[in-house]
C-alpha positions as CSV (number, residue, x, y, z in Angstrom):
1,X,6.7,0.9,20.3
2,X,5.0,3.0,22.7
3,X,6.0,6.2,21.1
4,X,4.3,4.6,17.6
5,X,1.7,3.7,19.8
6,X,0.8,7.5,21.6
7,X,1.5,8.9,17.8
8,X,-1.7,7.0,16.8
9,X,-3.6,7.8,19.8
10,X,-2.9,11.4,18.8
11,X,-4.1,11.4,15.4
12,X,-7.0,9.1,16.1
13,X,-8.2,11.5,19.5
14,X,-7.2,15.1,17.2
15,X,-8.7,14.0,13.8
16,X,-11.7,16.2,14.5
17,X,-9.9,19.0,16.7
18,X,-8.4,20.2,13.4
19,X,-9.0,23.5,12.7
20,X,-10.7,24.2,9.3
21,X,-7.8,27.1,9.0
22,X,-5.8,24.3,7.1
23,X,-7.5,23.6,4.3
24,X,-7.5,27.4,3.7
25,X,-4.1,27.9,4.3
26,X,-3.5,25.9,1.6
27,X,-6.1,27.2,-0.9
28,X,-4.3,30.7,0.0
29,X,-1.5,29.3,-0.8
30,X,-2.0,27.6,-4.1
31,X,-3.6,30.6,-5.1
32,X,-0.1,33.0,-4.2
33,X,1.8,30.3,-6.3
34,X,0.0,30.7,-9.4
35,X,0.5,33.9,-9.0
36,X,4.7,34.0,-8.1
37,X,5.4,31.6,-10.4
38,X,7.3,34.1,-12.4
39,X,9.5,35.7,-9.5
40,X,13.2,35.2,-9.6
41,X,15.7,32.7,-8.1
42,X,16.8,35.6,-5.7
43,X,13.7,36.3,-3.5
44,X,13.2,32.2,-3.3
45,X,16.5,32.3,-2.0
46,X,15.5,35.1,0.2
47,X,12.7,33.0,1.5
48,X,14.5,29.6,2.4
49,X,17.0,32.1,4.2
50,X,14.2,33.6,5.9
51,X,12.8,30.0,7.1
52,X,16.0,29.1,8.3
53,X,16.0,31.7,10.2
54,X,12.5,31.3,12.2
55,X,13.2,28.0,12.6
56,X,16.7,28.6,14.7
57,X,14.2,31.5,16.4
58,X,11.8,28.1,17.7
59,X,15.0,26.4,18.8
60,X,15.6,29.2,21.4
61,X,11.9,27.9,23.3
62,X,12.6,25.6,26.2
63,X,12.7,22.0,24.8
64,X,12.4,22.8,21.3
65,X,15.4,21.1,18.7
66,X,15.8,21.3,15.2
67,X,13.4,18.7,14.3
68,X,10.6,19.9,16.5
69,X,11.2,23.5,15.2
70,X,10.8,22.2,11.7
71,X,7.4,20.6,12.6
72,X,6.7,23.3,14.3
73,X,7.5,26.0,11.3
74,X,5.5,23.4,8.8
75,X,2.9,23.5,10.7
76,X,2.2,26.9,10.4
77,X,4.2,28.0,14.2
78,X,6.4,30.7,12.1
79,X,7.3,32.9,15.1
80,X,7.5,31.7,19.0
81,X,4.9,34.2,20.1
82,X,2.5,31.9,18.1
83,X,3.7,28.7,19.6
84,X,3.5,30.3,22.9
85,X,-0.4,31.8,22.4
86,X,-1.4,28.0,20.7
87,X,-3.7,25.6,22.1
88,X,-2.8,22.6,23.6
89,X,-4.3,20.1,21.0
90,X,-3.6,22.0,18.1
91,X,0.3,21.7,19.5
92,X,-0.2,18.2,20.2
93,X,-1.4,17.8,16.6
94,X,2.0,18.6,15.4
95,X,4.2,15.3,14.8
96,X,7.2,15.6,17.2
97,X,5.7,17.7,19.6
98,X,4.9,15.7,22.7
99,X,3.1,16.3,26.0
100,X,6.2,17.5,27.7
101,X,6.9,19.8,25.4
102,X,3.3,21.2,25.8
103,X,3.8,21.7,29.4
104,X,7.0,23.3,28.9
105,X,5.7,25.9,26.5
106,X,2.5,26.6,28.5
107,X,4.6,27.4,31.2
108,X,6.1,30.6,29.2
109,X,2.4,32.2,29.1
């Protein structure tokens, strides 16, 4: 309960401290996919092998698991220099990633 509680309080105090990066991101993004839609099986292979692979890269950061790397990799964190170098709040914004973990990982800087 208090966990769905803090989870709110997190979105509600971080709405605005969203970086307008996103929204680009993802305009970038549809934009490449228009444009790969005719690459093969293979190198979408290559790229879920790839992913798999940053993501057990975030598990070796203090405190990180499987399910926080995830978040962390979906939320645009694809290497553990970039976790390391992130802000605070735009860490906190990620869903899983709690205050703890924050300290943990500003402790690495």
């Amino acid at each position: 309960m208090i966990s769905k509680f803090l989870s709110k309080l997190k979105s509600i105090l971080f709405k605005s401290a969203v970086s307008p990066e996103t929204p680009l991101k993802k305009e970038k993004k549809s934009e490449k996919s228009a444009k790969t839609k005719t690459k093969t099986k293979t190198k979408t292979k290559t790229k879920a092998v790839n992913s798999k692979k940053n993501i057990e890269t975030l598990t070796t950061l203090p405190g990180v698991g499987a399910k926080s790397a995830k978040a962390l990799y979906e939320a645009g964190f694809k290497t553990t220099k970039s976790v390391i170098a992130a802000e605070e709040k735009d860490l906190l914004a990620v869903s899983g990633v709690g205050i703890n973990l924050v300290k943990k990982l500003k402790k690495l800087k």
